[in-house]
N, C-alpha and C positions, 0 to 999 in steps of 0.2 A: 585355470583359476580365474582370470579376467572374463572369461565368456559367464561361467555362471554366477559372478558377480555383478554384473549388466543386470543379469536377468532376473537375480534376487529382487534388483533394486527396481528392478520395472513393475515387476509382480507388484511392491511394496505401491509403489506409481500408480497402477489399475486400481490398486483399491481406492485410492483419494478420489476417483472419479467420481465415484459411486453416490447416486443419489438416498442412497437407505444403505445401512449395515448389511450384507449377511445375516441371513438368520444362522442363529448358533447351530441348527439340525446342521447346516453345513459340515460341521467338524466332525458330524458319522462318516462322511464322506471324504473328508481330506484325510483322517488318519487313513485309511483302508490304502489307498492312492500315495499316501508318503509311504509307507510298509511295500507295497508293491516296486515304488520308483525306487527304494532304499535294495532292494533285493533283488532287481533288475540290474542296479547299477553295480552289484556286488558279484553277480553270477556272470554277466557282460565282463566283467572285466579278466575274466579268466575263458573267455567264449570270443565273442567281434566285439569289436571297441566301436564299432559303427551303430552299434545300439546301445553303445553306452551315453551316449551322449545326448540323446531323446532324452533318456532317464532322468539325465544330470539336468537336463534345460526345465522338466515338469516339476521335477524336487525343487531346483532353486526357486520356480517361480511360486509354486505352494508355499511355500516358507513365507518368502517375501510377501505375499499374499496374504496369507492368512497371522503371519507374527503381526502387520499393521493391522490387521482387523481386531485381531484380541487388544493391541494396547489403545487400539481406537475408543473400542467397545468397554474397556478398565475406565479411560480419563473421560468419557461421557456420562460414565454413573454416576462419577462425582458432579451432581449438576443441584443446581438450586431450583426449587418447584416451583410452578408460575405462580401459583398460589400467595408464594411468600414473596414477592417482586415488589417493590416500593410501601415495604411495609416496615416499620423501627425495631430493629432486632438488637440485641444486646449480646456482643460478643467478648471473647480473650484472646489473642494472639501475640503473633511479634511481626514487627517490623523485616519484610524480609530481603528489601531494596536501599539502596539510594535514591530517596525522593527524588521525581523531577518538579524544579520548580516551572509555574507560569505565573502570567500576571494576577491573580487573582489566590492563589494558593499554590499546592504543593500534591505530587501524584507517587504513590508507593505502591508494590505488591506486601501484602500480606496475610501472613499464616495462619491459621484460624485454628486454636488449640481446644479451644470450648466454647458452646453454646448456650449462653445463660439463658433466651427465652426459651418459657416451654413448650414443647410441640415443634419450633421452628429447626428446618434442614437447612444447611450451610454448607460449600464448597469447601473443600482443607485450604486452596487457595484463590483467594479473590485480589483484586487490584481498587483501591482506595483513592477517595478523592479528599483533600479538605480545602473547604476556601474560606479565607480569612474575611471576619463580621466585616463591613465595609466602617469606616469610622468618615464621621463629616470632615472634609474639608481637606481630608487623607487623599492628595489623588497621585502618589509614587508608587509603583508597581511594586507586587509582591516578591517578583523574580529578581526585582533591582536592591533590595533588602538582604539578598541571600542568607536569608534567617529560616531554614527550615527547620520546622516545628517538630519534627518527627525522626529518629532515628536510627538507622540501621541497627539489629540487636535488641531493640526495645521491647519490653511488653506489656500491652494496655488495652486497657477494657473500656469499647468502644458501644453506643448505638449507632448502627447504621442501616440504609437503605441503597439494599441491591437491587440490581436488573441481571437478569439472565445478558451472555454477552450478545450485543445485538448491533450490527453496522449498517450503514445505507445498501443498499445491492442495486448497483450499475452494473450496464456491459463495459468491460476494457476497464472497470474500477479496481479497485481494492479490495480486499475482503476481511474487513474488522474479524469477524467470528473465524476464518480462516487461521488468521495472527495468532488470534486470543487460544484456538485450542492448541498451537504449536507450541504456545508458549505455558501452555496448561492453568490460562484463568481462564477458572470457571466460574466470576461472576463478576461484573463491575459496581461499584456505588459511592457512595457520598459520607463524610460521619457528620452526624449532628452535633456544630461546634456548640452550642447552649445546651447538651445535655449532661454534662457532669462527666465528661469523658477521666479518665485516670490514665496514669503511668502508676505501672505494678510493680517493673524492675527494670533498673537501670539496660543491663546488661546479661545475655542471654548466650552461656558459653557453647555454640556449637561450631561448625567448622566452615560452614555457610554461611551466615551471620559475622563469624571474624572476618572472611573474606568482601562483604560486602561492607563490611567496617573501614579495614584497611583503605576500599576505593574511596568512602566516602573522606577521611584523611586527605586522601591525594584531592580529588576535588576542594575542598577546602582548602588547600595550598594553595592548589592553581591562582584560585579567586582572588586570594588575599593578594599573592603577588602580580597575577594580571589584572589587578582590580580596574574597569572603566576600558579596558584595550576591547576592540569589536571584534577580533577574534579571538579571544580566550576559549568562545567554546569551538574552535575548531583544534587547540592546545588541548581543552580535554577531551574531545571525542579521541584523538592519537594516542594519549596515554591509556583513557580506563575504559575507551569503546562506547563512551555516553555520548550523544550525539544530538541529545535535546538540547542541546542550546546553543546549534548553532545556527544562525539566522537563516528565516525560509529566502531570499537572496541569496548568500552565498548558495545554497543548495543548490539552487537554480544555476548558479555562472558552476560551481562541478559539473553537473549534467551535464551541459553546453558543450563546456572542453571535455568532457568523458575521463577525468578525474575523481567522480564520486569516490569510485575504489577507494581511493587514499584517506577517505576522511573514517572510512575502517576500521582496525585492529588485521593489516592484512597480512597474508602470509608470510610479505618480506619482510615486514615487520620482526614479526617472530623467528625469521629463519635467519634474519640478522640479531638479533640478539643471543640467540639461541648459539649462532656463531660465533658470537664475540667470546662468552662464556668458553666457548671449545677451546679458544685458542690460548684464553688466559690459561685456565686449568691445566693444561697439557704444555703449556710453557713451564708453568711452576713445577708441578711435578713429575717434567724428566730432570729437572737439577735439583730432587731429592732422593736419596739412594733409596733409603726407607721407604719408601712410599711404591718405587718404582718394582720392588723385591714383592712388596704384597698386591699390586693390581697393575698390568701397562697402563699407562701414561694414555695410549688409546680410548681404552676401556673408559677409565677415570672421567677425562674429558668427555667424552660421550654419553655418560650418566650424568656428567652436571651440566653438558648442555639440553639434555633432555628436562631435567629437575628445573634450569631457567624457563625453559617453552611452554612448563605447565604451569609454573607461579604467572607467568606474564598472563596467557591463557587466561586464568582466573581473575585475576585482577583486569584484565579485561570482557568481561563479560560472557566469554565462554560461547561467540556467535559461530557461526556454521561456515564461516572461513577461516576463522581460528579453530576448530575445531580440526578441520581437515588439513591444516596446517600440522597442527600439534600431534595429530596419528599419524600423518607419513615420515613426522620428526621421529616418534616413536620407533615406528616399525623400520625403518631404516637404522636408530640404534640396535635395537635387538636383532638383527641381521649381521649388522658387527660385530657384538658383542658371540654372536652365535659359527661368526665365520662363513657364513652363507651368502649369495649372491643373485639379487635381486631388479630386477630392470624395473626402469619407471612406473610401467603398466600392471607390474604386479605391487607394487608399492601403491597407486593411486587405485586400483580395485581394493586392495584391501581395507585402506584409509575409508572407504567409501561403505564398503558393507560394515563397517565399525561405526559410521558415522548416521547409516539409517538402523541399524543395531538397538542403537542409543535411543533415538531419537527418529522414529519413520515418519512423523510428520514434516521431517527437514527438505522431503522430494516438494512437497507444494512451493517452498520459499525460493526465489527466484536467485537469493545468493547462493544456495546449493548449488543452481547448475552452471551459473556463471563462475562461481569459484571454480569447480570439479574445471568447465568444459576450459576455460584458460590455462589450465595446467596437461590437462588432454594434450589441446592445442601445440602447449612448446613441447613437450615429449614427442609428439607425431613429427612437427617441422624439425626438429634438431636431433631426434634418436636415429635417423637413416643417414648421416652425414658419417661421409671417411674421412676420416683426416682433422690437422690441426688446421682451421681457420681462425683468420685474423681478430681479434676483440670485436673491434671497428662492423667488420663482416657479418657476426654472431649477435652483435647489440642489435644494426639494423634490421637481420632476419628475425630477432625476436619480436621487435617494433612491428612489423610487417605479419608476421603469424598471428599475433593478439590479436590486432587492429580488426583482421580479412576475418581473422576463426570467430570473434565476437560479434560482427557483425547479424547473421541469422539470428541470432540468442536478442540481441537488442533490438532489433524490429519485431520482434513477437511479444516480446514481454513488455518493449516501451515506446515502439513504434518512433525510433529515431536513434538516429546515429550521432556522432563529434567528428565532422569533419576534421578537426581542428585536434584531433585526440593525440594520434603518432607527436606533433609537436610539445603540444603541455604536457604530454606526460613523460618525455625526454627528456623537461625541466624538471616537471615536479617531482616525478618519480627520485630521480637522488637528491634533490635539495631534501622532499620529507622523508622521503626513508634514510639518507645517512647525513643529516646533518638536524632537521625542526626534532625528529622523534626524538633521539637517540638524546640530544641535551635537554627535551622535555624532560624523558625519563631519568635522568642524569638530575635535574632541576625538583621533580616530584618526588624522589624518594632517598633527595637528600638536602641539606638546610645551603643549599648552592641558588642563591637568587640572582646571579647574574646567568648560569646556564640557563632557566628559563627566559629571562628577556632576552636572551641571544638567541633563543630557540625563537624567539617573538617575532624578533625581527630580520630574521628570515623568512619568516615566513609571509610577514608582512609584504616584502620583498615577489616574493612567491606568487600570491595575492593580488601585486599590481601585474605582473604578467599573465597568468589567467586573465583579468581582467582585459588587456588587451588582445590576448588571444579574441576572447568572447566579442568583442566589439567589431570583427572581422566581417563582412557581408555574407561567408560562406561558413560560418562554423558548424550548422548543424544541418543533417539532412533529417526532416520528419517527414512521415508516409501517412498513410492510412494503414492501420492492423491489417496484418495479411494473415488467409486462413491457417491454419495450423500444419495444414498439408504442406504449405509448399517450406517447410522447414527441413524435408528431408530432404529435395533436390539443391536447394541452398548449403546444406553441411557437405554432400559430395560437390559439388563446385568447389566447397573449401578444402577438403583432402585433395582435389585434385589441382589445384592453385598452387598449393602447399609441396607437390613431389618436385622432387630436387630437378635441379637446374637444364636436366640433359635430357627428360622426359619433352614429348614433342608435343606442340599445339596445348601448353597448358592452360593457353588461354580461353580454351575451350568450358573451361570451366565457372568464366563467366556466367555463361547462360543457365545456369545451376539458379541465379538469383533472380533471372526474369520474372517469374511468376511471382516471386515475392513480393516484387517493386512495382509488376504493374495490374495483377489483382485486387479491385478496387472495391467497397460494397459494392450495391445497389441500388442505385437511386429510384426516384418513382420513376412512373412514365407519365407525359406532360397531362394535365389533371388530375392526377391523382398526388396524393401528399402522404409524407410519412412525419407521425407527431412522436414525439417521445417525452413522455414527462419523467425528469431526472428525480431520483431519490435522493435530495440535500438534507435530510430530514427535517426538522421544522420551520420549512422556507419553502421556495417554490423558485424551480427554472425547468423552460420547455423548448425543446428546438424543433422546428417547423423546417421541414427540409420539402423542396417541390422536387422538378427536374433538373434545374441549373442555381436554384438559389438558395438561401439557408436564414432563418429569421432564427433569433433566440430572445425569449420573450423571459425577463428577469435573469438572474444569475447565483440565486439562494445567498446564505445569509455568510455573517464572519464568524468563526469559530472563537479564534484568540489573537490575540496582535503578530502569532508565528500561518497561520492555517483560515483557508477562507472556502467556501466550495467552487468558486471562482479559481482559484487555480487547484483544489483536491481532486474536485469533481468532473467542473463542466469543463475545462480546456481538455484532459484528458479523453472525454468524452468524443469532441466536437474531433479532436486530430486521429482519433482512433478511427471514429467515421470517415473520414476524407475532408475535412471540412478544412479549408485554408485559409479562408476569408468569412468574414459574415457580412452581408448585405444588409442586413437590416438588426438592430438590438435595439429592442426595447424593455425599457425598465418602468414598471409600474408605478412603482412608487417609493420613497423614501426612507420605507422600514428595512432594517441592515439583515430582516431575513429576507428579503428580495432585492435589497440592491447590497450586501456587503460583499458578493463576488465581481461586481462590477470593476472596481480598478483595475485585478487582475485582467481580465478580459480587455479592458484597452487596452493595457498594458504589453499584453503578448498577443494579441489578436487583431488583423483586420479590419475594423469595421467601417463599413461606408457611411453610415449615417447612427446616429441615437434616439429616439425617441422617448420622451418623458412627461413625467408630470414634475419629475425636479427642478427648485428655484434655480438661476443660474448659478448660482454659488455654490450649488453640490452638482453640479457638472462635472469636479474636480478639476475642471479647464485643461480638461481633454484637447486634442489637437482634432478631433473629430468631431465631427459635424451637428451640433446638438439642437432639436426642434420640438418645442413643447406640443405634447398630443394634445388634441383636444378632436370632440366628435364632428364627423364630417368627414376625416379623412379617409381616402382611399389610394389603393394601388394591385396590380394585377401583376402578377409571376408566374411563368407558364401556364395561363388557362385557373390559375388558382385566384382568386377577392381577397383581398384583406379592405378590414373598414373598423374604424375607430368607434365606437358608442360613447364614450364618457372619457373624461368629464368634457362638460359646454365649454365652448372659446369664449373667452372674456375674463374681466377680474371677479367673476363670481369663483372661478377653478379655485383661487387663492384664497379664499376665506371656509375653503373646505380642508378636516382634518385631511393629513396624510391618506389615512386607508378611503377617506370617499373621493382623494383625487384619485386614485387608481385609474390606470388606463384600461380601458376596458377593450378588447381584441376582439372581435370575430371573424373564423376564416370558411371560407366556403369553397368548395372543390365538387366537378360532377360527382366525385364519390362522398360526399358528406362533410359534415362543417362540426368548428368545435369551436366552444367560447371561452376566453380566456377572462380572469373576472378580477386578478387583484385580490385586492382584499376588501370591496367594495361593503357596506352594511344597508342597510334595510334600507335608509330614505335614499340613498342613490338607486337601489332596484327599484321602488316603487316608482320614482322616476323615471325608471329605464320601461318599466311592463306598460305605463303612460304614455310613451311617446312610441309605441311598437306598431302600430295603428299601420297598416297601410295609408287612409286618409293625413297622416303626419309626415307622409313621406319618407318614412324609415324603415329599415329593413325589420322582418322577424326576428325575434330573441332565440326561436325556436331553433334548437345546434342537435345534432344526433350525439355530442360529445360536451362536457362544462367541468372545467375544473372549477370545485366548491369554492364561493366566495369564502375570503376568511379562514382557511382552513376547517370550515363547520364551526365557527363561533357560534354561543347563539343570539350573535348580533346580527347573523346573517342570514342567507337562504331564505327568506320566509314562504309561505305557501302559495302565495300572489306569483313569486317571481319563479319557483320550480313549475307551476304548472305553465307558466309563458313561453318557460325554455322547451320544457317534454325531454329533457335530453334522457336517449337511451343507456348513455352509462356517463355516472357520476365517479370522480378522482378526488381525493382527499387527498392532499401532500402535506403530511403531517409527522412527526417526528417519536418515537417509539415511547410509550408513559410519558409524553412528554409535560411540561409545569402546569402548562393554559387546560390540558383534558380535550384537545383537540381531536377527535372532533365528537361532540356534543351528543348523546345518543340519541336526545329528543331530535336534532336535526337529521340523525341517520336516519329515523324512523319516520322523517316528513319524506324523503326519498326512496324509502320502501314504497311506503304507500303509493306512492307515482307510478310503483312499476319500473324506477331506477338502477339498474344495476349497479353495484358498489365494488368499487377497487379503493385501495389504500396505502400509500406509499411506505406506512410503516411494516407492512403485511403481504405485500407484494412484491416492492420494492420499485424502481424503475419500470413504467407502463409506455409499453412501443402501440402504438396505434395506428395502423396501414389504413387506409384509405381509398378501396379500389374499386373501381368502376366496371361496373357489368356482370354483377355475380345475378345471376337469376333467380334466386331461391327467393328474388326481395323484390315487391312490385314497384317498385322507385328503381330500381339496378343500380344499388349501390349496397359497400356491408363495410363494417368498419372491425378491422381485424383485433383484438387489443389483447395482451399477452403479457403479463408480470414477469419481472425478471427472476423473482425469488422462486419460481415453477419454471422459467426457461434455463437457469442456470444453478439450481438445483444442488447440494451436497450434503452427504449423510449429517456434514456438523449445523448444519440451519434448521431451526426451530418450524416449524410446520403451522399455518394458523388457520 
């Protein structure tokens, strides 16, 4: 039963790869092949059992295989036409979440029951924005009001404008449209607060809708009684699984100590409650006769601690470690209740095919495998032990098994370890699982306001300890991503770490992680350069990597006072590459969609020097080394130029707006050069095509590569300054429909004309650009390799342009 639950699940796995669907002709071909395997495995088994098991491995995987492709192929129909994308549509639904709030407004899914414009196609479910009209003089954050407008159960008739779902696409990023179809929104947008929006009806009795009612309750309590505390929202991620509001900081010091787990809905969670529940019920009624005559006390208890594990479940959010929590709770009762007897591994295969069942999209989500593989983990280290060992003995080996088993899973998915994990989670582990949760819960769904400030201030308590955990010089170890291969010799290293005590040379099993920790990219070779321009969407950051060095040129913009792509985007980015320090960062200019990533990057990064056009006042009075660009400069990194063009030294820089002090970059390498340009507008180009002159003593403008000043404003580009440059491929980094219309068609179309090639950061995604010397097809001998992320990393759920 466990083998061909693997294999179900892996089938289900193969398919997420996939760059296109299956064509449907495919299912001529799979029914014939399941009929076969089905009748193979029926006639085998009255014949050799040695060929039953081929059978059994093609059937499970067909299944898994193709059950993900049909319910792939179901929630992709339901999609919105690009047609109708940023267009005023006028809908009916209901409210199908608890808002999250942010500063500015408030974010909900919702169900979309009817379509009042006519002609226009709608998703059943979309994810809503509103943000509240700004008022003069108003400047208290919307999120600090806790007044949301909208609520769970509701229904109203809305205009709004959607977008197809659409995310940045970096390597070692995230993947919004990923999220968005696991979680089956199939459109994002905005309602128009001055359109005469309505509430139609209060309240909307369904059974999904109660439940997301009830959460929104507990939230609401929380508030009022943790009203001003800075971790309230780690109070309420515990109870209802919401975990927006707790501050991007705390997130960061979880990480660190390798605590995230906890801020969850996690298994202990539920499997202590769910416990508690046992013990009351089966207390009370064996000391009633009546009760005991019509069902055991067994039985009883184990039906209502099943009926606790699904209410919590629900009132928590229903994520994919509760989920897999709440079926092995299941299947484990009904094995009781049945008399039957069941080892871990058939209990967590089952949990497992029930859980991609559901839901096959769950194999993409990184908590699937870190939940499944943690629980794997202690079954394997603890199932092959004889004997009663000590408490003391069994804590530690479990400490010791998570720690070692998790390690592969978290260098590939997050490329960094917590040193410092086995210790905080010693602590925190029983401080939040039996003591913050349990008087939350105790505090949230009952009129008890001192068990939640007692729940508070433990946890507060909790809180400074992590804290100094993290303050530790060794808490984390970060790598650079390792390829995916070496994840198989890394797990047998951990089975083989893991075999009991009297097994010889287990430590042989070290070298399982060699290849993990010390497979490194690729850096260039000396002269040649690799440029990467990140997808932050309407912003701009680029990192310049030679042989030994690393430039990153801006750091895109700030999202919300929680999210920046300074720490979403480029940190992830830069530690995934190998990147541990950065020698040089330079920030162009002063608009917060090229410097609002900044902070973070000091903040958690290296840097040896800054370069800017920034007053010293927005320095942020970094400890690092900050020196106004101006043109003239230069400096040399393996064989590679860098040289400053703009703006002129002097107090002229200062009486220029922001986007014309822009630092203007150009790098030059045997294999080809690329101009980095800010956000420069026309009278700083004309300036720049003026002063190009050999006779002026300044380099060519002319780059094989330019990312578009201005994002394609058409304040910029003009015809004077593309033909100065000749560059053979032009980058737009610009942000998908985004407000400005970025980038301008009339500017595309001065770039055609050039003989331009065009890439687009909303359309491509992240643009890798190699740099290498001596291809011969090119009478210069040089070629500039450039390749979109959204064609290199490719999945049937991304939009095609």
């Amino acid at each position: 039963m466990v083998f061909p639950a693997l294999i179900f699940v892996f089938g289900a796995f193969c398919l997420q790869q996939l760059p296109v669907l299956p064509d449907p002709l495919w299912v001529l071909v799979f029914v014939p092949l399941l009929l076969i395997c089905i009748g193979a495995a029926r006639v085998n088994q009255y014949a050799s059992s040695s060929l039953n098991r081929p059978a059994l491995v093609l059937l499970s995987f067909f299944l898994g295989f193709f059950w993900a492709a049909a319910m792939a192929a179901f929630r992709l129909g339901d999609a919105l036409p690009a047609a109708w994308e940023n267009k005023p549509i006028q809908i009916v639904g209901v409210v199908a979440s608890v808002s999250e709030l942010h500063e500015r407004g408030e974010r909900f899914r919702f169900d979309v029951e009817e379509v009042l414009t006519e002609a226009a196609v709608v998703p059943r479910h979309i994810s809503l924005s509103y943000y509240q009209p700004r008022v003069a003089g108003d400047i208290s954050t919307y999120q600090g009001k806790n007044a949301a407008k909208f609520r769970a159960g509701e229904r109203w008739q809305f205009i709004v404008r959607l977008k197809r779902p659409h995310g940045v696409q970096n390597p070692y990023g995230f993947d919004f449209e990923a999220w968005a179809l696991s979680e089956n929104i199939r459109a994002t947008g905005s309602i128009k607060a001055k359109a005469g929006n309505k509430k139609l009806q209060d309240f909307v009795w369904r059974p999904g809708y109660m439940v997301e009612h009830v959460r929104e309750m507990v939230r609401q309590r929380i508030t009022r009684v943790l009203a001003g505390k800075p971790y309230s929202g780690i109070e309420q991620a515990l109870v209802m699984g919401d975990d927006s509001a707790i501050d991007a900081n705390d997130w960061q010091l979880f990480l660190r100590t390798g605590t995230s787990h906890l801020m969850s809905i996690s298994g202990l969670h539920i499997t202590m409650l769910s416990g508690l529940v046992f013990a009351l019920v089966s207390f009370v009624w064996r000391r009633v006769p009546a009760l005991t005559m019509r069902l055991p006390a067994r039985k009883a208890a184990v039906a209502a601690g099943m009926l606790a594990a699904l209410v919590y479940a629900l009132v928590a959010g229903f994520s994919v470690p509760t989920q897999r929590t709440l079926y092995m709770l299941v299947i484990l009762g009904l094995a009781l209740w049945s008399g039957r007897q069941l080892v871990i591994a058939q209990v967590l295969a089952l949990a497992l095919v029930v859980v991609v069942l559901i839901d096959p999209f769950a194999v993409i989500s990184p908590g699937f495998w870190l939940s499944f593989g943690a629980v794997a983990m202690l079954g394997y280290a603890l199932g092959a032990r004889i004997g009663q060992l000590h408490w003391l003995r069994i804590w530690l080996h479990t400490q010791w098994a998570v720690t070692i088993g998790m390690v592969p899973l978290l260098l590939i998915m997050f490329n960094q370890v917590s040193i410092v994990s086995p210790l905080a989670n010693a602590i925190a582990i029983p401080l939040i699982s039996f003591v913050v949760t349990p008087l939350a819960l105790l505090g949230s769904f009952l009129p008890l306001d001192i068990a939640l400030m007692l729940s508070y201030q433990v946890l507060d308590f909790c809180m400074h300890l992590l804290e100094w955990f993290n303050r530790l010089p060794v808490a984390v170890w970060q790598q650079q991503a390792p390829p995916l291969w070496t994840l198989l010799p890394a797990v047998i290293g951990v089975l083989w770490l893991l075999l009991p005590r009297g097994v010889p040379v287990r430590w042989l099993g070290l070298f399982g992680f060699l290849p993990m920790l010390l497979i490194a990219p690729p850096r260039p070779d000396a002269g040649d350069m690799k440029v990467t321009v990140l997808d932050v969407g309407q912003g701009l950051s680029v990192v310049v990597q030679t042989a030994a060095h690393t430039l990153l040129y801006d750091a895109g913009g700030k999202f919300s006072e929680q999210a920046d792509a300074g720490s979403r985007i480029v940190l992830p980015y830069l530690r995934a590459a190998g990147v541990s320090k950065l020698d040089g960062f330079v920030v162009s200019h002063n608009d917060t969609d090229h410097s609002g990533g900044m902070p973070a990057i000091l903040a958690q990064m290296p840097v040896a020097w800054l370069l800017s056009s920034l007053p010293g006042s927005a320095a942020l009075h970094s400890d690092v080394h900050h020196i106004r660009c101006f043109a003239g400069q230069r400096w040399r990194w393996d064989k590679v130029d860098f040289q400053v063009l703009h703006p002129q030294s002097g107090s002229d820089a200062d009486t220029l707006t922001d986007n014309d002090r822009s630092c203007v970059v150009k790098i030059t390498s045997a294999s080809g050069s690329v101009l980095l340009t800010g956000d420069i507008e026309k009278q700083v180009e004309s300036a720049l095509v003026g002063q190009q002159w050999p006779s002026s003593g300044h380099v060519s403008l002319k780059s094989d590569v330019m990312i578009a000043p201005h994002h394609g404003s058409k304040t910029s580009s003009s015809k004077e300054f593309i033909a100065a440059v000749q560059p053979g491929l032009t980058i737009f980094t610009v942000g998908y429909l985004n407000r400005f219309r970025h980038p301008r068609p009339e500017v595309v179309k001065r770039y055609q004309d050039a003989q331009s090639r065009i890439l687009r950061s909303d359309y491509d995604g992240a643009v890798t650009l190699d740099f290498v010397a001596g291809d011969p097809s090119r009478d210069s001998g040089v070629t500039v390799k450039a390749a979109g992320w959204r064609k290199q990393g490719r999945r049937y759920w991304h939009d095609v342009y």
